[in-house]
C-alpha positions in Angstrom: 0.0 0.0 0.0 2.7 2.6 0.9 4.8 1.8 -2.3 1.8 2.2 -4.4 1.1 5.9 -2.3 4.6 6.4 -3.2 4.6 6.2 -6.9 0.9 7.7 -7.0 2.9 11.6 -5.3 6.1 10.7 -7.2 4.5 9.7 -11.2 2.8 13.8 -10.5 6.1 15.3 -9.4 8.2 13.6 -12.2 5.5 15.0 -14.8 5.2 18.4 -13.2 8.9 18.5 -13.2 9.2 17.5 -16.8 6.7 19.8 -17.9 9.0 22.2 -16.4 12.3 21.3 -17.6 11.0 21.2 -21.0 8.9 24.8 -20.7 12.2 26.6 -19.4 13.4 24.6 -22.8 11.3 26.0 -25.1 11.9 29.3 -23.0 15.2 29.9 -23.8 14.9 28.7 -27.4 12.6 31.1 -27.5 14.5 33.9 -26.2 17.4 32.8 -28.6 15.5 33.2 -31.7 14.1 36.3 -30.7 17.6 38.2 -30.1 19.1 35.8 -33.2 16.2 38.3 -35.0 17.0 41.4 -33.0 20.6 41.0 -33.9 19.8 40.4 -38.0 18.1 43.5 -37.6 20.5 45.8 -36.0 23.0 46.3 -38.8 20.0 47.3 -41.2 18.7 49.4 -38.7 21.7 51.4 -37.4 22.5 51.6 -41.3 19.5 53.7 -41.6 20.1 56.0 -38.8 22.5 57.4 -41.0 20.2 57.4 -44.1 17.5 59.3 -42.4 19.8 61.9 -41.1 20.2 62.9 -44.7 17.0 62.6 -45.4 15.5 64.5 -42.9 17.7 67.5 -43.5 17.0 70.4 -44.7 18.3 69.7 -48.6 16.1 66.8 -48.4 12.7 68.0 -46.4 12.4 71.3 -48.0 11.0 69.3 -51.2 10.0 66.2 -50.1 6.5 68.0 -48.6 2.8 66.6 -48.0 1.3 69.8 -49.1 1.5 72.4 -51.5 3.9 74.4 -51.0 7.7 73.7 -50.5 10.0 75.7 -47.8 13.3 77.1 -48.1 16.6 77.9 -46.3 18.1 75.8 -43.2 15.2 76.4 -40.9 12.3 74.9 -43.8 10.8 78.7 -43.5 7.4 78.8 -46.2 8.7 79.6 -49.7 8.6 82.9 -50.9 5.9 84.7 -53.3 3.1 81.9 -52.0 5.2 79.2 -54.6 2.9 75.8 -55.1 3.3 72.3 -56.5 1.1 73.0 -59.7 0.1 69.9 -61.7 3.6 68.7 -62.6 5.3 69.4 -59.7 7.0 72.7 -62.0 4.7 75.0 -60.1 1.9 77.1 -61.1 1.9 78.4 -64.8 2.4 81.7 -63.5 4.9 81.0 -60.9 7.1 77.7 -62.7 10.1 76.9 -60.3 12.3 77.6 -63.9 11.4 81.2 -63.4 13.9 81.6 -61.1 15.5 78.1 -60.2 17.9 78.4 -63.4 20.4 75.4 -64.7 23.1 76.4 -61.4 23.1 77.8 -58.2 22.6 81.6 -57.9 26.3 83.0 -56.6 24.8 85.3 -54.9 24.3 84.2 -51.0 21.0 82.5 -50.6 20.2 83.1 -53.9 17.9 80.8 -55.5 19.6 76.9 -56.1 19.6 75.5 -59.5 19.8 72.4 -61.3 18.8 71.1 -64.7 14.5 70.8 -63.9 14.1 71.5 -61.3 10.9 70.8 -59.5 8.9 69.1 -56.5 7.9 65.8 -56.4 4.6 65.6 -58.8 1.2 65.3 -57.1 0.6 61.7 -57.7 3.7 60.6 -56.2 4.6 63.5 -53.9 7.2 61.5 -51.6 6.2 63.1 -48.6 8.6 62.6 -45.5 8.1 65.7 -43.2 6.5 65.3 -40.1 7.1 61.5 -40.5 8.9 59.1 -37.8 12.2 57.6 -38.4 10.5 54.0 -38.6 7.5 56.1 -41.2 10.0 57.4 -42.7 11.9 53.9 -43.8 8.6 52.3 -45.0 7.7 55.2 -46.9 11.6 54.9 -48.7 11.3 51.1 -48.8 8.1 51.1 -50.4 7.6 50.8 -54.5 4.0 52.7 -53.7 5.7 55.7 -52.1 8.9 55.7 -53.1 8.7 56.5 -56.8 8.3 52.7 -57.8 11.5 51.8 -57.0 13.1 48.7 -56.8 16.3 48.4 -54.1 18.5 47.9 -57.3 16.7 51.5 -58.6 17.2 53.2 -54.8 20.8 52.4 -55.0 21.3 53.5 -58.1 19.1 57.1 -57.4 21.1 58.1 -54.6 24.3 57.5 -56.1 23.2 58.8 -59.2 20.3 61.3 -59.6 21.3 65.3 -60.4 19.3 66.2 -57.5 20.3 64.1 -54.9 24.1 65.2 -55.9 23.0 68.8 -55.6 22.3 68.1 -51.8 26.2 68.3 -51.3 26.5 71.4 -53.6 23.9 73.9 -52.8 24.7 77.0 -53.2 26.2 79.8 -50.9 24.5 80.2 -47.7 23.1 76.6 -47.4 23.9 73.7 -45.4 24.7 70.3 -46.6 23.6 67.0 -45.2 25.9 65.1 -42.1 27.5 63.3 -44.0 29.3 62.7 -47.2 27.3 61.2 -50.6 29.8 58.7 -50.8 28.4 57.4 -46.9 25.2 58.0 -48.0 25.2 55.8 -50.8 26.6 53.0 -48.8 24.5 53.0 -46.0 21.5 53.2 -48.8 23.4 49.9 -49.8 24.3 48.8 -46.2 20.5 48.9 -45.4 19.2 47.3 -48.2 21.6 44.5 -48.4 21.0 43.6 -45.0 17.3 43.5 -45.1 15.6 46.8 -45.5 14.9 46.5 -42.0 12.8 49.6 -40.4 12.6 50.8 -36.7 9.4 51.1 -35.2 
């Protein structure tokens, strides 16, 4: 009678302590996988701290606006003479950006920046970042609906190549440029991408 008593507390406590062993198990491999996946991300990640500090300077979120009209100068003050988007992203027809936004920068300090078209984003695609979060932000850039319909191939090849992502590191007397160089732009664009296109939250 005892021995049967004996088997009937200790066949419990064997299971509960199984149950256990293997919970704390599954526990830990649990925990591994999620900082296996916390670590992939990181080097994607940190890579785009640096691209949204270009981004969300002023060379970058004068244009890249969710309404109407774009800013100017360091501190993103409202453009002058009430400028808009217009249909085309060219402005108005009485007030086209080519009006006074000529083929080069103006010498003259703060004078008005130039390069060969130069315009807004159009209305149907308007890339809008201001105002956005740094984790917004990297959706909206990773994204073929808001991002111009760009493929990571494409992205790479924009930042490294486009006129007026170049003219961010040449603008003109009186204006800042972005953090940090265009060469370190373009490879943490590449850095980012190639490890994932991985976006805060």
């Amino acid at each position: 009678m005892r021995t049967k008593l004996r088997w009937q507390v200790v066949i419990p406590v064997l299971g509960i302590t199984m149950a256990l062993g293997v919970w704390q198990a599954l526990s830990q491999n649990s925990a591994a996988r999620v900082e296996k996946t916390t670590g992939d991300r990181q080097p994607s990640i940190q890579a785009f701290a640096v691209v949204a500090s270009v981004l969300m300077s002023p060379r970058c979120l004068n244009c890249h606006i969710p309404g109407e009209s774009p800013l100017q100068g360091d501190a993103g003050t409202p453009h002058n003479m009430n400028v808009k988007r217009g249909s085309d992203g060219r402005g108005t027809p009485a007030m086209r950006c080519s009006n006074c936004h000529q083929e080069e920068n103006s010498s003259q300090l703060h004078g008005p920046p130039g390069r060969t078209g130069w315009r807004l984003p159009p209305p149907s695609m308007p890339l809008a970042w201001q105002g956005l979060t740094i984790g917004e932000l990297c959706r909206s850039v990773r994204d073929p609906a808001t991002n111009g319909n760009k493929n990571p191939t494409q992205l790479i090849e924009h930042v490294g190549e486009d006129p007026f992502v170049n003219w961010g590191w040449n603008p003109g007397p009186g204006r800042s440029i972005p953090p940090v160089s265009h060469e370190e732009f373009v490879s943490a664009v590449t850095a980012w991408l190639d490890a994932g296109a991985y976006c805060p939250q």
